[in-house]
N, C-alpha and C positions, 0 to 999 in steps of 0.2 A: 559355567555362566559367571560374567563378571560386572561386575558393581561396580559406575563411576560417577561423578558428575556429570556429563554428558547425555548416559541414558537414564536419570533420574530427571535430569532436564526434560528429556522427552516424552517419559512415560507420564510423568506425572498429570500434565493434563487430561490424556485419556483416562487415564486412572481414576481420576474425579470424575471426569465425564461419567462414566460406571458408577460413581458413587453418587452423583446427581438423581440418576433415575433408580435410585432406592429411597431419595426422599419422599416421606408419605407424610399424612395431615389431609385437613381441610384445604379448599381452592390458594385462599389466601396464604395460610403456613406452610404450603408446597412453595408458591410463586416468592416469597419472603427466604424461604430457608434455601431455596437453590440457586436465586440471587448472589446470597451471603457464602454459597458452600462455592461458589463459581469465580466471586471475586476475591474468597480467600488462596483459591487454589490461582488463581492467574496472578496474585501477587509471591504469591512464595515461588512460583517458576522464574518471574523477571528477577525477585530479590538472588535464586542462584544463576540464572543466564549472567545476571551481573556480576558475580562471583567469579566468572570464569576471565573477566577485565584484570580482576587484583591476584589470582591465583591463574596463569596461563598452561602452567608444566599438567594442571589437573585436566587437563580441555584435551590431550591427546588422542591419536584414534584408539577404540578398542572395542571388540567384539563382543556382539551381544548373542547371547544363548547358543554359541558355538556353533552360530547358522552359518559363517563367514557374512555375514551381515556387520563390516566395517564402518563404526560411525564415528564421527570426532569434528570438533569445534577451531579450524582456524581461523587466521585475522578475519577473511573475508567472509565466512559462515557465522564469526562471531558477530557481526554488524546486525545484520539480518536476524537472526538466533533475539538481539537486544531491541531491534524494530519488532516484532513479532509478539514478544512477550509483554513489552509496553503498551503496544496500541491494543492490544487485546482486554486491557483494563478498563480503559475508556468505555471500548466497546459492551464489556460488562454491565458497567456501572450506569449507561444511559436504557438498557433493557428493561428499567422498571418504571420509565415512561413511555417507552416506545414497543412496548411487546404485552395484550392487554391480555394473552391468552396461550394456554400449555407453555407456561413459563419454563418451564422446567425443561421440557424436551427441545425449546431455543437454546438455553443455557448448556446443553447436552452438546446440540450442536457448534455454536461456537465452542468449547473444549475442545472436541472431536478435528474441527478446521484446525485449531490453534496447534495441535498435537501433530499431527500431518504437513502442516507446512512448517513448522522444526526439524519434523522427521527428513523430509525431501533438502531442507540447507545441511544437514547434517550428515547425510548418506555419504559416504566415498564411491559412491556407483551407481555408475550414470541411469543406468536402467533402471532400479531400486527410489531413485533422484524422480524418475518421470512417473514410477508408481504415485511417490505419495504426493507429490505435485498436483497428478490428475484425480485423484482421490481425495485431492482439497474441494473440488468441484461438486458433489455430492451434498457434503455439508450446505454449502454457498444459493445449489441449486433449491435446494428443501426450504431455506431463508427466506429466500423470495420469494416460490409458490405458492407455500402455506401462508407466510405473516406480511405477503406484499398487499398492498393495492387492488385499484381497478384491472387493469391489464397484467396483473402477478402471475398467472402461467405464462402468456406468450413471452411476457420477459424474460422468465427464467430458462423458457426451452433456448432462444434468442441468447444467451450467454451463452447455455451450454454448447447448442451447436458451433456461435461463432469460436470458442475455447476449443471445440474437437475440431474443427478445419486446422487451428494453429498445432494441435498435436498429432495431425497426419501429416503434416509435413516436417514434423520435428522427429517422429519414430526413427522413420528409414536412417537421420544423419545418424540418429542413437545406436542404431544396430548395426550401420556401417563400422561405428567408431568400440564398439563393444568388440564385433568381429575381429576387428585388426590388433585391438590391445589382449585380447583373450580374455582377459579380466573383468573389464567395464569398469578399472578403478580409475576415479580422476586421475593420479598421481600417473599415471602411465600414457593417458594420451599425449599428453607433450613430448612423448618420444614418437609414438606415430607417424609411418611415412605414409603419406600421400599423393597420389599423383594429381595433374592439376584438371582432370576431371573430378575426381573422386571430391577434391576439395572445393572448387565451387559449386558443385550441388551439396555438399555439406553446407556452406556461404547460403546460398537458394533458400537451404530447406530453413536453420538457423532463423535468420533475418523474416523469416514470411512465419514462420512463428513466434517473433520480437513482434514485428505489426498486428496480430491479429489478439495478442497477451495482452499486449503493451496499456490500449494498442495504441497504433497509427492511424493518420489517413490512407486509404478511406475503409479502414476497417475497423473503425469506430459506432456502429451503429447499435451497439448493442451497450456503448456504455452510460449515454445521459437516462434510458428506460432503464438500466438496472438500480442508478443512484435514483431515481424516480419513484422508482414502482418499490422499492428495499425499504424495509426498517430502517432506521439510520444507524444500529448497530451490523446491518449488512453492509451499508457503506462504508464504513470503515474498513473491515477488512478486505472488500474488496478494490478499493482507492490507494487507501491506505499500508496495505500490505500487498496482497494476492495478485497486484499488477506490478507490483517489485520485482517480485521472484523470475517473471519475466528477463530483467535485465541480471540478476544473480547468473541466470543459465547461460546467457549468452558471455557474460565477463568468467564465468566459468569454464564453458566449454570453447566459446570461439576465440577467444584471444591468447592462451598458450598455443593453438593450432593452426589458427587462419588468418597469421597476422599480412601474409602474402597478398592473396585473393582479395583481402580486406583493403590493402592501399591499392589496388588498381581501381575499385568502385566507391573508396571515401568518400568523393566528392558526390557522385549522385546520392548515396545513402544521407551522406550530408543535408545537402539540398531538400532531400525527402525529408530529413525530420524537421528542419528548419519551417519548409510548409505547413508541416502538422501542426507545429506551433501556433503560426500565424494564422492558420484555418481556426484552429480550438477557438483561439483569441475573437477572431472576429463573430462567429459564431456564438460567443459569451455576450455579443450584444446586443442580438437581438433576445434572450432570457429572460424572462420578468420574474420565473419559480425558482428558490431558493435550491434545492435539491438538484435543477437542470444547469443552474450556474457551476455547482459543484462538479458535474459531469465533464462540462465544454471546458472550465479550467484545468480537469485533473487533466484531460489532452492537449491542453498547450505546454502546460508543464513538460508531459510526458514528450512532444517535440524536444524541448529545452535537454534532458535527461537523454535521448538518443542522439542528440547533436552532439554531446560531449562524449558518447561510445564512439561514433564517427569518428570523431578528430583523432582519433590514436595517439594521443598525445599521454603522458602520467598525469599532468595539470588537469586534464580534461576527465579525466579516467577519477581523481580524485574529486573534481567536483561533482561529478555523477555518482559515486557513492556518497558523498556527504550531500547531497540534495536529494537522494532516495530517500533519507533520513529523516533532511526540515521537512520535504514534503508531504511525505506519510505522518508524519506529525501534525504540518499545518492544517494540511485537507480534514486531519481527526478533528483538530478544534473548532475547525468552521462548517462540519457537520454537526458537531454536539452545540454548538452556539446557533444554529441555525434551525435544528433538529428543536429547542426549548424554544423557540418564536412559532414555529411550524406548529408543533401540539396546542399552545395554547391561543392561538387565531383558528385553529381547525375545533377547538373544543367552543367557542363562540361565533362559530359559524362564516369567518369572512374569509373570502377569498381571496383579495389581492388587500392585505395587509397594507398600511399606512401608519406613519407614526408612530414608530415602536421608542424611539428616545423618552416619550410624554407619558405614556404607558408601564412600560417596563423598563427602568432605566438602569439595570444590572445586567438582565440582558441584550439589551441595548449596546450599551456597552463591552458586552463580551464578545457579541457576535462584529465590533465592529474592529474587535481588538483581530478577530480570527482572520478578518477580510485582510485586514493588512499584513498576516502573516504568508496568507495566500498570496498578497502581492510581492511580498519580499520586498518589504520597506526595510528599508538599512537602519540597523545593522543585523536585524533578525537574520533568522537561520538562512531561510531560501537566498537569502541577498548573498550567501558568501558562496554559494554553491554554486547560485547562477553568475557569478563573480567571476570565477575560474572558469568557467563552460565558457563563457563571453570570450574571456581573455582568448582561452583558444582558437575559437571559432575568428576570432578577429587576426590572431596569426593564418588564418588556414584563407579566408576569402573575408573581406571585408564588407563585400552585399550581403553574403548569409550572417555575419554581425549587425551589419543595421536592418535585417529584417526579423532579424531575433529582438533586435532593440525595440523595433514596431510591435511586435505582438505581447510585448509589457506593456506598453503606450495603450494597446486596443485593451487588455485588460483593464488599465487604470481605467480607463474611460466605460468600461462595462460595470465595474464596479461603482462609478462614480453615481450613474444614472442610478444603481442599487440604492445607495447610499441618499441620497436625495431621494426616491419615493419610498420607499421602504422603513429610513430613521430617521427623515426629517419631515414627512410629509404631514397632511394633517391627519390627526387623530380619531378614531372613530370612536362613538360615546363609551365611555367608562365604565360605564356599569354591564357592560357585556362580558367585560376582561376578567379573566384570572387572573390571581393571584403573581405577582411577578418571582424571581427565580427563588427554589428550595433552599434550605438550608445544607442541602445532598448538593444540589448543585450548583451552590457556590461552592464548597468543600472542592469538589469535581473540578470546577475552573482554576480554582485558587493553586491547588497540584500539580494539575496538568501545566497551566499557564507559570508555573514556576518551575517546573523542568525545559520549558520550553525557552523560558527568558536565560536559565542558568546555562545550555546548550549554546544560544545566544550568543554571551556577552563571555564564555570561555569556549569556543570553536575546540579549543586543540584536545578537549576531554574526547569527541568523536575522530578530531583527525589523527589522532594516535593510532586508532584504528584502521582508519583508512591508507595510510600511510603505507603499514604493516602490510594492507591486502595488495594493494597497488606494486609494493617490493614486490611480493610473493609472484 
């Protein structure tokens, strides 16, 4: 058995996760101490994921417990590996407003997710990849059932089923592609011959599990009731991360193999994400719930992000990994700034909030900072990612550019309506109101909001990364 970076990276959350459900105490000093034991353990994972940025030679593959269980950190696992253990802080640190009850067995489960979708970037094989993949589902499902809302089980079943549709069609390419490598190590599919059946139903199977992950139209209906009905630390990871991984599997598995297959149906794949876009978008306008906005954007976005897989281009390829990035990060801050307006108009009983600048003018302000991260106001993150996506998309078909161009346009304008009744609107009387933002949660913004501006305003700390993966 051997000891590296890599699999201390990974155990460690579970690790804790275990050590969480041995906190005891009273209601309070359980919900208090497993908080603290959850977001110490999710910062010491991202502080060595990062580790593996300044020290690379340590990130190699190498086997754990002599199982031939091959695991190891490159350019393109390391991105992901650094999205994963990031947003999972966040996701932490907002549980001790947003989770009133069995704190601890939440905090278990977020660990338990976070550990499993490290495990799954991390794996060399591909089968092993779809284990912990779909074994992140579990976690995610248990989130929303127990600590959702009104409609919290149909939602949750409504993930899960729509998740296992996308992974029956993904098995067969797996086991195709396991079959023929004998191994099931990534490192060998790209030697694989295929003949050009064998490959466009691997295409088929791939891409109809990219739509239904992702997802796309119109296999989106299970995503604005999950952001809905979830904690907003379920939103996160599942906006946030858990619909990344999606595009991780496909820039994994389809593009050292099916770069053939792939340019004969660019253009309708194209076209198709292009639409998703522009649907998300327009569908963001008719929204009035802060939570259902979050949903209809994360799917415009997520067009934006398959229009740049589409274009086969390295520009395109590069803009979609550094836009998995801002946007898993944007979406985080505009649920936790959205998530601090939502508790406390739900804790004073109003339903269709007004006037939050007059009220709460920290969170006001935070959550209006989040919105425009979501829109990818220049120069912020999203703007450079969808920068490069554009660019491409504008070499490949000039309509699917300005119709990409449109569903920004219909965003601004969804947002704007937001913005006008939501922060400017008139105020409902004062003395109903809580308290405006914590001393936690400015701490919280202040952090976050400063990795996010620092990403920002130095692009090339991420595109180092991306660079590297895109060579690879």
């Amino acid at each position: 058995m051997t000891f590296s970076l890599p699999s201390i990276v990974l155990f460690m959350p579970l690790l804790g996760a275990l050590f969480v459900l041995f906190v005891r105490g009273d209601d309070k000093a359980v919900s208090r101490n497993s908080r603290h034991v959850s977001l110490m353990i999710t910062g010491c994972a991202f502080l060595l994921s990062l580790s593996s940025v300044l020290w690379p030679e340590d990130m190699s593959g190498t086997y754990l417990m002599q199982s031939g269980w091959r695991t190891g950190i490159d350019a393109l696992s390391m991105i992901f590996v650094l999205l994963i253990s990031l947003l999972t802080i966040p996701a932490v640190c907002v549980v001790r407003r947003h989770v009133s009850f069995c704190v601890r067995e939440f905090c278990f489960l977020i660990l338990v997710a976070e550990s499993f979708m490290m495990m799954a970037v991390c794996s060399r094989n591909i089968l092993r990849f779809f284990v912990f993949w779909e074994a992140t589902v579990v976690p995610l499902f248990l989130m929303i059932a127990v600590w959702g809302v009104e409609k919290r089980i149909f939602t949750a079943y409504k993930f899960c089923f729509s998740d296992l549709i996308g992974s029956v069609f993904l098995m067969p390419a797996l086991f195709v592609l396991s079959q023929k490598t004998g191994t099931g190590d990534f490192a060998d599919i790209a030697a694989v011959h295929l003949t050009s059946v064998e490959a466009s139903t691997i295409l088929l199977c791939m891409v109809t599990a990219l739509a239904f992950k992702a997802p796309l139209f119109p296999f989106h209906a299970w995503l604005s009731d999950a952001q809905a009905e979830a904690p907003v630390p379920t939103g996160i990871l599942l906006c946030g991360i858990f619909s990344k991984l999606a595009f991780y599997a496909f820039l994994r598995l389809a593009f050292p193999l099916l770069q053939i297959p792939l340019k004969h149906v660019a253009s309708l794949l194209l076209a198709w994400a292009v639409f998703s876009a522009v649907y998300g978008a327009l569908i963001t306008l008719k929204q009035t719930e802060i939570k259902k906005i979050a949903g209809f954007a994360h799917l415009a976005q997520v067009g934006f992000l398959a229009s740049g897989i589409f274009c086969l281009t390295p520009n395109a390829l590069k803009g979609t990994l550094f836009l998995c990035v801002a946007q898993g990060m944007a979406i985080t801050a505009y649920l936790m700034a959205g998530g601090t307006l939502y508790e406390r108009f739900k804790a004073a009983g109003i339903r269709n909030p007004t006037g939050v600048m007059s009220l709460f003018p920290y969170s006001g302000a935070t959550f209006f900072l989040a919105c425009l991260a979501i829109l990818a106001l220049p120069p912020l993150m999203p703007f450079t990612g969808q920068l490069l996506i554009f660019n491409s998309v504008f070499m490949k078909s000039g309509v699917a550019a300005f119709l990409l161009l449109l569903s920004v346009v219909l965003l601004y304008a969804a947002f704007f309506s937001l913005f006008t009744r939501l922060l400017f609107g008139e105020a409902p009387d004062r003395s109903l109101m809580p308290p405006d933002m914590s001393w936690r949660e400015k701490t919280a913004a202040i952090l976050f909001g400063g990795i996010f501006l620092l990403l920002s305003l130095v692009p090339d700390i991420v595109f180092g990364l991306v660079q590297k993966a895109v060579a690879g």
